[in-house]
PAFI-706602 format. One line per field, with one value per residue (C-alpha): x, y negated, z negated; residue in one letter; residue number from 1. Coordinates in steps of 0.02 Angstrom, whole numbers. Layout:
N
x	c(X|...)
y	c(Y|...)
z	c(Z|...)
rest	c(a|...)
nr	c(NUM|...)
***
This chain:
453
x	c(-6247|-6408|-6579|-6718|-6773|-6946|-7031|-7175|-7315|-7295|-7126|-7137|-7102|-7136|-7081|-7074|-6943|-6918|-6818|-6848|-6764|-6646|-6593|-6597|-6487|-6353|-6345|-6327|-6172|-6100|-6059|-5892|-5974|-6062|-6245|-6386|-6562|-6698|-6904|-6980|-6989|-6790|-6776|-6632|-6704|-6537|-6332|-6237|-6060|-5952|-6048|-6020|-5830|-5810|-5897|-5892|-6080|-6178|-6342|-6435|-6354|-6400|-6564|-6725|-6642|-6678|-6548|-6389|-6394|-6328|-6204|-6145|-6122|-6092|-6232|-6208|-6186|-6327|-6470|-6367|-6329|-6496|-6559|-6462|-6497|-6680|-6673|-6638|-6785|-6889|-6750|-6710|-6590|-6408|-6326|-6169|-6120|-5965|-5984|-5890|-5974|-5924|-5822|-5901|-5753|-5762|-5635|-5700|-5700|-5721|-5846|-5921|-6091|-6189|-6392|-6552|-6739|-6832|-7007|-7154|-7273|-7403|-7260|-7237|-7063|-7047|-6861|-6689|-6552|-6360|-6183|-6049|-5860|-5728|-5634|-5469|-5552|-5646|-5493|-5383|-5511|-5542|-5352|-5325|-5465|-5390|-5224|-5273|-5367|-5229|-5097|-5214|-5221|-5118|-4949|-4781|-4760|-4853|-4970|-5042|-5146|-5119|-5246|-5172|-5202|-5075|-5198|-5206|-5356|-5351|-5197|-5175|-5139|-4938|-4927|-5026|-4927|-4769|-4819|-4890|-5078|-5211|-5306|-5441|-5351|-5223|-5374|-5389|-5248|-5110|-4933|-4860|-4985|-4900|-4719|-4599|-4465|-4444|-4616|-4564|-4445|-4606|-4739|-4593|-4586|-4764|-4789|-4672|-4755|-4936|-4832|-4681|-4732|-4656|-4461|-4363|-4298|-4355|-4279|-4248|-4342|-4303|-4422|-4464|-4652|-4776|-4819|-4875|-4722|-4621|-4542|-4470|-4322|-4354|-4284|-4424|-4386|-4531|-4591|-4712|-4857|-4965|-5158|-5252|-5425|-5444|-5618|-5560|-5501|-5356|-5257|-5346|-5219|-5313|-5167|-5017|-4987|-4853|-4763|-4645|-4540|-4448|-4267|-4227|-4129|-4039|-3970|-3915|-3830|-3762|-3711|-3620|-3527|-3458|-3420|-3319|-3234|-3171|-3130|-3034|-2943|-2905|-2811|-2716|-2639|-2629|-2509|-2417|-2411|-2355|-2224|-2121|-2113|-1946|-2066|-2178|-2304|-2302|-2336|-2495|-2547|-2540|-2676|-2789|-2785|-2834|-2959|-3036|-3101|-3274|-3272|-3258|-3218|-3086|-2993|-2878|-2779|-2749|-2596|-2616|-2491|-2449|-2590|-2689|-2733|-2747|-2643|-2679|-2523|-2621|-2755|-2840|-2871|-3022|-3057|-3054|-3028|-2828|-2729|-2678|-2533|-2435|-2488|-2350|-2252|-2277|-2432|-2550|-2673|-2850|-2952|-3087|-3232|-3303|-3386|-3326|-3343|-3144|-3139|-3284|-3196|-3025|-3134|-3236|-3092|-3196|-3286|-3409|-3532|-3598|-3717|-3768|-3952|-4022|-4027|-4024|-3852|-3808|-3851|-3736|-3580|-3616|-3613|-3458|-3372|-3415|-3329|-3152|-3197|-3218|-3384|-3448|-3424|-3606|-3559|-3397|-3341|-3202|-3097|-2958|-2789|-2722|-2540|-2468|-2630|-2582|-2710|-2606|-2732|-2890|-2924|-3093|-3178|-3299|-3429|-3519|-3706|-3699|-3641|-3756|-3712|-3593|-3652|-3588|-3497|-3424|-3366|-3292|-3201|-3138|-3060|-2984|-2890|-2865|-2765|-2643|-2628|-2574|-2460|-2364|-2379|-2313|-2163|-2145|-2151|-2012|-1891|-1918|-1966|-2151|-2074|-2066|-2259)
y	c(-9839|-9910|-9867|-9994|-10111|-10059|-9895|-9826|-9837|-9662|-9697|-9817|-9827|-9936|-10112|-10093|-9978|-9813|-9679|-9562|-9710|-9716|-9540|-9548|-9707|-9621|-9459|-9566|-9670|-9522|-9460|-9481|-9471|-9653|-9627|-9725|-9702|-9773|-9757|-9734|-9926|-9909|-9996|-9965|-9904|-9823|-9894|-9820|-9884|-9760|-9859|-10024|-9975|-9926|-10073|-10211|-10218|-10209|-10134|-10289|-10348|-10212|-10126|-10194|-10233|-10152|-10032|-10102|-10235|-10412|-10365|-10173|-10162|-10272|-10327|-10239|-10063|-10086|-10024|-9859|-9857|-9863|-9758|-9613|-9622|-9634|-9475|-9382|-9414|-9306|-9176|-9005|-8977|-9118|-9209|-9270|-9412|-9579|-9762|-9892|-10005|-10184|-10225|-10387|-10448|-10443|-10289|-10112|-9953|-9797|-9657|-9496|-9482|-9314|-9359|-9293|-9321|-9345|-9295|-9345|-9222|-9245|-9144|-9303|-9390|-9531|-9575|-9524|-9507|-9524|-9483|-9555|-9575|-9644|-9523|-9530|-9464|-9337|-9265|-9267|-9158|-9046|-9032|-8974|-8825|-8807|-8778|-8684|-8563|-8540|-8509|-8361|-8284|-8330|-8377|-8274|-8285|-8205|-8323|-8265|-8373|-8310|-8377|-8457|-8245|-8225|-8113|-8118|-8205|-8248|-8156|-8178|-8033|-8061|-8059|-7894|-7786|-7858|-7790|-7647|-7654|-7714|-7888|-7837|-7707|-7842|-7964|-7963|-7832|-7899|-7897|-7753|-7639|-7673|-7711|-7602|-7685|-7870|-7925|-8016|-8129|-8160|-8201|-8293|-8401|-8419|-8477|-8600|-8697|-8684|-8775|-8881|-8884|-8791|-8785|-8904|-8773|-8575|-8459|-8254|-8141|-7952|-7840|-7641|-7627|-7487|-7390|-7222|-7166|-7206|-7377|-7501|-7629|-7785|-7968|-8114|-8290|-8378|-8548|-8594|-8751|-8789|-8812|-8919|-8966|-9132|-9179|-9175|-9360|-9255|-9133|-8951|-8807|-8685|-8559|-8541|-8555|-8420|-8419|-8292|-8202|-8040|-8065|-7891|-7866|-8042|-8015|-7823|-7872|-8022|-7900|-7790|-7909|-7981|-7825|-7791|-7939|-7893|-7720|-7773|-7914|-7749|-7654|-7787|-7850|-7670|-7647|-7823|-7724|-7544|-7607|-7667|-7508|-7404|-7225|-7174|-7086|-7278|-7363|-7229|-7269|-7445|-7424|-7328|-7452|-7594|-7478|-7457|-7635|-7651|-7469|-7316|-7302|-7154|-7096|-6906|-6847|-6670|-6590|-6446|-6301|-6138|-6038|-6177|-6214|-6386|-6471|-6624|-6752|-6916|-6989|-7123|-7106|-7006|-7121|-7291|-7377|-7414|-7385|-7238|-7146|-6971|-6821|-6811|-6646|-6628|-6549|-6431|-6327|-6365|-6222|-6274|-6166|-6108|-6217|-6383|-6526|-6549|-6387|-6420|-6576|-6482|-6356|-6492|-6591|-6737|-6842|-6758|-6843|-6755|-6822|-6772|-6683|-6727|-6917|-6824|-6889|-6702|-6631|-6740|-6725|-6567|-6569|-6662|-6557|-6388|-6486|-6549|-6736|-6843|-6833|-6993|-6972|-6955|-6975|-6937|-6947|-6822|-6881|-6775|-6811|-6803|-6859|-6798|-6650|-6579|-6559|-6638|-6623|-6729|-6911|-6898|-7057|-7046|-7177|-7180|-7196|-7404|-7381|-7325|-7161|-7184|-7210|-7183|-7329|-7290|-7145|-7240|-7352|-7232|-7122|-7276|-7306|-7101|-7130|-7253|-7136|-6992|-7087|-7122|-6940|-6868|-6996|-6918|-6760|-6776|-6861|-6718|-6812|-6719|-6581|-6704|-6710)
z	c(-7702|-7700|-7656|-7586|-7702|-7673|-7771|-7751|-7895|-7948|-7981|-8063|-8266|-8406|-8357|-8180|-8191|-8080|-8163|-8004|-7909|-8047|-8029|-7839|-7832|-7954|-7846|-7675|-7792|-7835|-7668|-7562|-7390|-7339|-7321|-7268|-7214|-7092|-7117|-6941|-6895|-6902|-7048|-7175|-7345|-7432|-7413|-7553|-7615|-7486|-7356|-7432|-7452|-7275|-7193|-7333|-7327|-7502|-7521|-7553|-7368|-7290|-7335|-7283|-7113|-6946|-6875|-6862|-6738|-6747|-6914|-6912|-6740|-6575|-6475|-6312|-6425|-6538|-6408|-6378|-6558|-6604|-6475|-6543|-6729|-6715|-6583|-6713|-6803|-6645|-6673|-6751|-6837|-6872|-6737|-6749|-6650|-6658|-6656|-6680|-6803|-6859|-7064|-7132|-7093|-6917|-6894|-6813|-6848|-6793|-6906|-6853|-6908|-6947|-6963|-6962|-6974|-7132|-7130|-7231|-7342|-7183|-7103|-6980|-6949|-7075|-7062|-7021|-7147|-7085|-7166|-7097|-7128|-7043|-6871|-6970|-7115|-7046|-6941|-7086|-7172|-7028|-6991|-7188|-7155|-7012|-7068|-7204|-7087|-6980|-7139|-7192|-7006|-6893|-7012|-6965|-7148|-7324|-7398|-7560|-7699|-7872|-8016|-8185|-8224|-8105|-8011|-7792|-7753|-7579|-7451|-7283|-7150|-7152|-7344|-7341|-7208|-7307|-7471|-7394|-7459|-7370|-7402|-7495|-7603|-7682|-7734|-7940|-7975|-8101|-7997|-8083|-7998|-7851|-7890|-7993|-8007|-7993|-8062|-8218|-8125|-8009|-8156|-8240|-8061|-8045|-8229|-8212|-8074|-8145|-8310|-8220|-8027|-7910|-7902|-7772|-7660|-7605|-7700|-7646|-7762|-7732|-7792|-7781|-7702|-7728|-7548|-7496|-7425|-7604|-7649|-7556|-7611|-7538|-7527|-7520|-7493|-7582|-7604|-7710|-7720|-7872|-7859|-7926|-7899|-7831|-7910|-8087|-8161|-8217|-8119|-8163|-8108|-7996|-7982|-7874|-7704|-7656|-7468|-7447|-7291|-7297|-7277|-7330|-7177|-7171|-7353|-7321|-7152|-7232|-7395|-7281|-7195|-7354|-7434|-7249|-7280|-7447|-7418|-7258|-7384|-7506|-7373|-7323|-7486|-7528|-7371|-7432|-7598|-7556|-7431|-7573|-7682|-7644|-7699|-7558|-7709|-7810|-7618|-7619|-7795|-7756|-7619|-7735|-7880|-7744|-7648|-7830|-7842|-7822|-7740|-7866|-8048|-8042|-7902|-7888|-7785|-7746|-7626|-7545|-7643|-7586|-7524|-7488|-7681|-7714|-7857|-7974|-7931|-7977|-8039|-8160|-8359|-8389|-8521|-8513|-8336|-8310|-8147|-8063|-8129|-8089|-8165|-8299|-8274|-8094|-8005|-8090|-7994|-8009|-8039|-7904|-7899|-7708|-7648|-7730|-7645|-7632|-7560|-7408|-7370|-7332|-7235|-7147|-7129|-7139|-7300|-7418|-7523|-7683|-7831|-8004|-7953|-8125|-8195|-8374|-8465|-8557|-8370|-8268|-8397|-8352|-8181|-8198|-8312|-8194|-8052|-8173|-8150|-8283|-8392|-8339|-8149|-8059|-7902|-7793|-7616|-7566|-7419|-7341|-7330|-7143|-7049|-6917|-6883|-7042|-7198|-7356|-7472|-7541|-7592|-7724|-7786|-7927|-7964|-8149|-8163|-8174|-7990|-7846|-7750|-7605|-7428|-7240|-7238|-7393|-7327|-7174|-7298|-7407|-7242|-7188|-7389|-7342|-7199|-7279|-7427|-7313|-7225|-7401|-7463|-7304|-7323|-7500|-7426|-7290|-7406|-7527|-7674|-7670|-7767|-7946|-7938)
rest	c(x|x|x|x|x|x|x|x|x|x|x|x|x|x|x|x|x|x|x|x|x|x|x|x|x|x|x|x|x|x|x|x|x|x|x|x|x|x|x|x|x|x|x|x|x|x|x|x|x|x|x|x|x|x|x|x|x|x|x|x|x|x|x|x|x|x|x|x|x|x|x|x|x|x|x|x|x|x|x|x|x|x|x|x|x|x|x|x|x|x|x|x|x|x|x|x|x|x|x|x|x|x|x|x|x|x|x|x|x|x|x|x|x|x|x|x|x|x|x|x|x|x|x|x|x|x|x|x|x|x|x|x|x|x|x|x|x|x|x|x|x|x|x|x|x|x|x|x|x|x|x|x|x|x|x|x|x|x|x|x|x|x|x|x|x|x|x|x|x|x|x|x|x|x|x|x|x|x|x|x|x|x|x|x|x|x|x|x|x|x|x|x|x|x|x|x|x|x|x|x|x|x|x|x|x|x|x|x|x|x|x|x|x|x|x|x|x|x|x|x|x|x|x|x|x|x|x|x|x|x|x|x|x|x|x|x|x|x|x|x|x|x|x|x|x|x|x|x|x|x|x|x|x|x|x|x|x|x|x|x|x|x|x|x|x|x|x|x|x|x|x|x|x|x|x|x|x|x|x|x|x|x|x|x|x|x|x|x|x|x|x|x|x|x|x|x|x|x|x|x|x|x|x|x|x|x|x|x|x|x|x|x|x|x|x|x|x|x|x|x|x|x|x|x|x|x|x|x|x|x|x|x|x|x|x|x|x|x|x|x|x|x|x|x|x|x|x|x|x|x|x|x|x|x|x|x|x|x|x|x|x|x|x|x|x|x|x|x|x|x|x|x|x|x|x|x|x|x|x|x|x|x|x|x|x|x|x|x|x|x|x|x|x|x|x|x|x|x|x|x|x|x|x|x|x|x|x|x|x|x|x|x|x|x|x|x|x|x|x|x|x|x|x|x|x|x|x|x|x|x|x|x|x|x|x|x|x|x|x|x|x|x|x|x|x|x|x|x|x|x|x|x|x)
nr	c(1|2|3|4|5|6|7|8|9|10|11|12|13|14|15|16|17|18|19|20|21|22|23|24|25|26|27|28|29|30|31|32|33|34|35|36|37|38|39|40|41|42|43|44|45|46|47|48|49|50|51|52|53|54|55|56|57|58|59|60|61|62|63|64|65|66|67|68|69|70|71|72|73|74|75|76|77|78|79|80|81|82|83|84|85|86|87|88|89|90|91|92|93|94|95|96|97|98|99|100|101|102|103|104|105|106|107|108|109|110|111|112|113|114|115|116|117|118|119|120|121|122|123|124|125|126|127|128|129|130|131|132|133|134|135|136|137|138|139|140|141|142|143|144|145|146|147|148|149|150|151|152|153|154|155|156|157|158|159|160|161|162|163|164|165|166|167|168|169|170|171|172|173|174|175|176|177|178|179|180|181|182|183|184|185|186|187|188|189|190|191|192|193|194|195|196|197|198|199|200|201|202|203|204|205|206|207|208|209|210|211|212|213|214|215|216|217|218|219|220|221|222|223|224|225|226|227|228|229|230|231|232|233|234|235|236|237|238|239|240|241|242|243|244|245|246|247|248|249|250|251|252|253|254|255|256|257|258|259|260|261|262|263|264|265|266|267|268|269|270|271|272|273|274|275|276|277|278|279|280|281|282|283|284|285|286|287|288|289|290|291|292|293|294|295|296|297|298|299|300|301|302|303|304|305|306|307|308|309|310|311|312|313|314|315|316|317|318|319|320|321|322|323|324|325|326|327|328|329|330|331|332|333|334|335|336|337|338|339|340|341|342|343|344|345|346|347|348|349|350|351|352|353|354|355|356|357|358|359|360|361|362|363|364|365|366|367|368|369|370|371|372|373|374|375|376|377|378|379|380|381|382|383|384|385|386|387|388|389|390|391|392|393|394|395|396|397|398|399|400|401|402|403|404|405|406|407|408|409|410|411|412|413|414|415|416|417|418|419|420|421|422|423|424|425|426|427|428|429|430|431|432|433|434|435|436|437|438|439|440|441|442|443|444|445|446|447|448|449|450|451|452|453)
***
């Protein structure tokens, strides 16, 4: 960029040298809009390199001549042209206005100029300065703010910038009703005021693309956020973008872009339709299975020790005796996980307390969930112990045992504390292994052989 060869005396240094000019001309250089300037006869007084980029022009071309007519712009344009510019100088304020000016080499293109008037210290217009760049430019620009405005309103997914602190500096509205803060409350707080569970794998994402870049494909982060009403488990596909500042010779990471949408509901729907699928595959080699023992009791165990899979850690199974007191017949090793086997010696009673699970199920005559109340080890062995299931059970679900519209007895599963507690459809699943378990024991029972357990 260069300024007009032609300084005023005050400016003017030892050997006809102007370091204000000096200064001036390295400023106007330094710039990445084109720029050039007019004194009121039209005159051009400034063309810096942008301009001489754009048009192919050089400041020793272009300055001293008047306005752009007969080389930076055709003939019949350069009265309009003209016109326009040197408005401004009358004018308040910028004006921003489009020509198409003429290359050096002949060719034409198309800028959008913001100017304005330059006044002198009288206070009288004494030129007009004018920035200009080319359309394409300028829309790609405005389309990137654009974009970037819309992404932090009006985007159906979260958008959240992280510094290299891995702090929230800027969120947009979707991000914060998905993380249930608000926008402002999220900005400068490390993660793990927020998130519970989850947040290392987060940071351990984010610090990878501020180091590596970001990853090739979106990967589902699940992660237990902070709200009023408790904590929430939640599944977020993310993406993530590195920034870098684009002024810096070399690439300057600003932080982390990180996009993300709440599939919570995809990958639970999708969860239960695979666990479906493999509890419906269970029952049916279990059938396969248990139609090729000659004992109706083994055809039962089979069921249990393929219902077990992925389901329950123990399983018992208690017959209704005499009186209506249930009586051990079957059931897995207390200790160590094996299959299920007959109580050895026939059935023993179970001394059930009132009000045992086991017991409300044969009352209900439907399933009954139960869990330890206390996460305390000591208290739930107890709370196993008081109930005759093994020490490590934490959970059970008692199913009854129905053929015919006749109570047989009850089906319990346990689950240890490395398994979550059992659900409705659980329960669903575990009537249906019920039902196929009844079926065998009431076989048992009519061929007599019930009396051996």
């Amino acid at each position: 960029m260069s300024a007009s060869r032609s300084e005023t005396a005050q400016d003017a240094g030892p050997g006809g040298e102007s370091p204000g000019g000096d200064l001036l001309a390295a400023l106007l250089d330094g710039m990445d809009a084109a720029l050039c300037a007019f004194d009121a006869d039209g005159a051009v007084t400034h063309w810096n390199r942008e301009a001489e980029r754009i048009l192919g022009w050089t400041a020793e071309e272009a300055v001293g001549r008047r306005g752009f007519d007969g080389w930076a712009v055709r003939s019949e344009d350069a009265e309009d042209v003209h016109g326009r510019l040197m408005g401004v100088m009358h004018a308040h304020g910028r004006q921003v206005h489009e020509f198409a000016l003429l290359r050096k080499d002949g060719g034409r293109v198309l800028v959008r100029t913001q100017s304005a008037g330059v006044r002198g210290a009288d206070g009288r217009p004494a030129g007009v300065y004018c920035a200009f760049s080319e359309v394409h430019a300028q829309i790609d620009l405005e389309r990137s703010i654009a974009l970037s405005e819309a992404l932090f309103e009006d985007a159906a997914w979260g958008v959240v910038l992280v510094d290299v602190d891995l702090r929230p500096t800027v969120v947009n509205g979707h991000a914060a009703r998905a993380l249930g803060a608000g926008r402002t409350g999220l900005l400068g707080r490390p993660l793990g005021d927020l998130i519970t569970q989850g947040v290392e794998e987060l940071e351990s994402a984010l610090q990878y693309v501020l180091a590596e870049g970001p990853p090739r494909a979106p990967a589902e982060v699940w992660v237990t956020l902070k709200t009023n009403d408790g904590e929430r488990r939640r599944c977020l596909r993310s993406a993530f973008v590195r920034l870098a500042s684009p002024l810096a010779e070399e690439p300057v990471p600003l932080g982390v872009g990180w996009m993300f949408q709440d599939v919570t509901d995809e990958r639970l729907a999708q969860q239960d339709a695979d666990r479906l699928r493999f509890r419906f595959s269970q029952l049916h080699r279990a059938g396969v299975a248990a139609a090729e023992f000659e004992d109706p009791m083994e055809a039962a165990a089979c069921y249990l020790d393929f219902a077990l899979a992925g389901f329950a850690d123990h399983a018992l199974v208690d017959l209704c005796g005499p009186g209506e007191r249930l009586r051990r017949v079957a059931s897995t090793p207390a200790g160590t996980p094996g299959p299920v086997t007959a109580v050895v010696g026939g059935g023993i009673p179970v001394r059930y307390r009132a009000g045992h699970p086991a017991l409300q199920a044969v009352d209900r005559t439907g399933p009954v969930r139960a869990g330890a109340p206390v996460a305390a080890p000591e208290a739930a062995e107890a709370w196993a112990a008081d109930r005759c299931w093994p020490r490590d059970a934490v959970y059970a679900l008692c199913v009854v045992l129905r053929s015919r519209g006749l109570t047989l007895g009850v089906l319990t599963f346990l689950r240890s504390a490395a398994r979550p507690a059992f659900e409705r459809p659980d329960a669903a699943y575990g009537e249906s292994v019920a039902a196929r378990v009844a079926a065998a024991v009431d076989l048992a029972v009519a061929l007599g052989q019930n009396q051996q357990y």
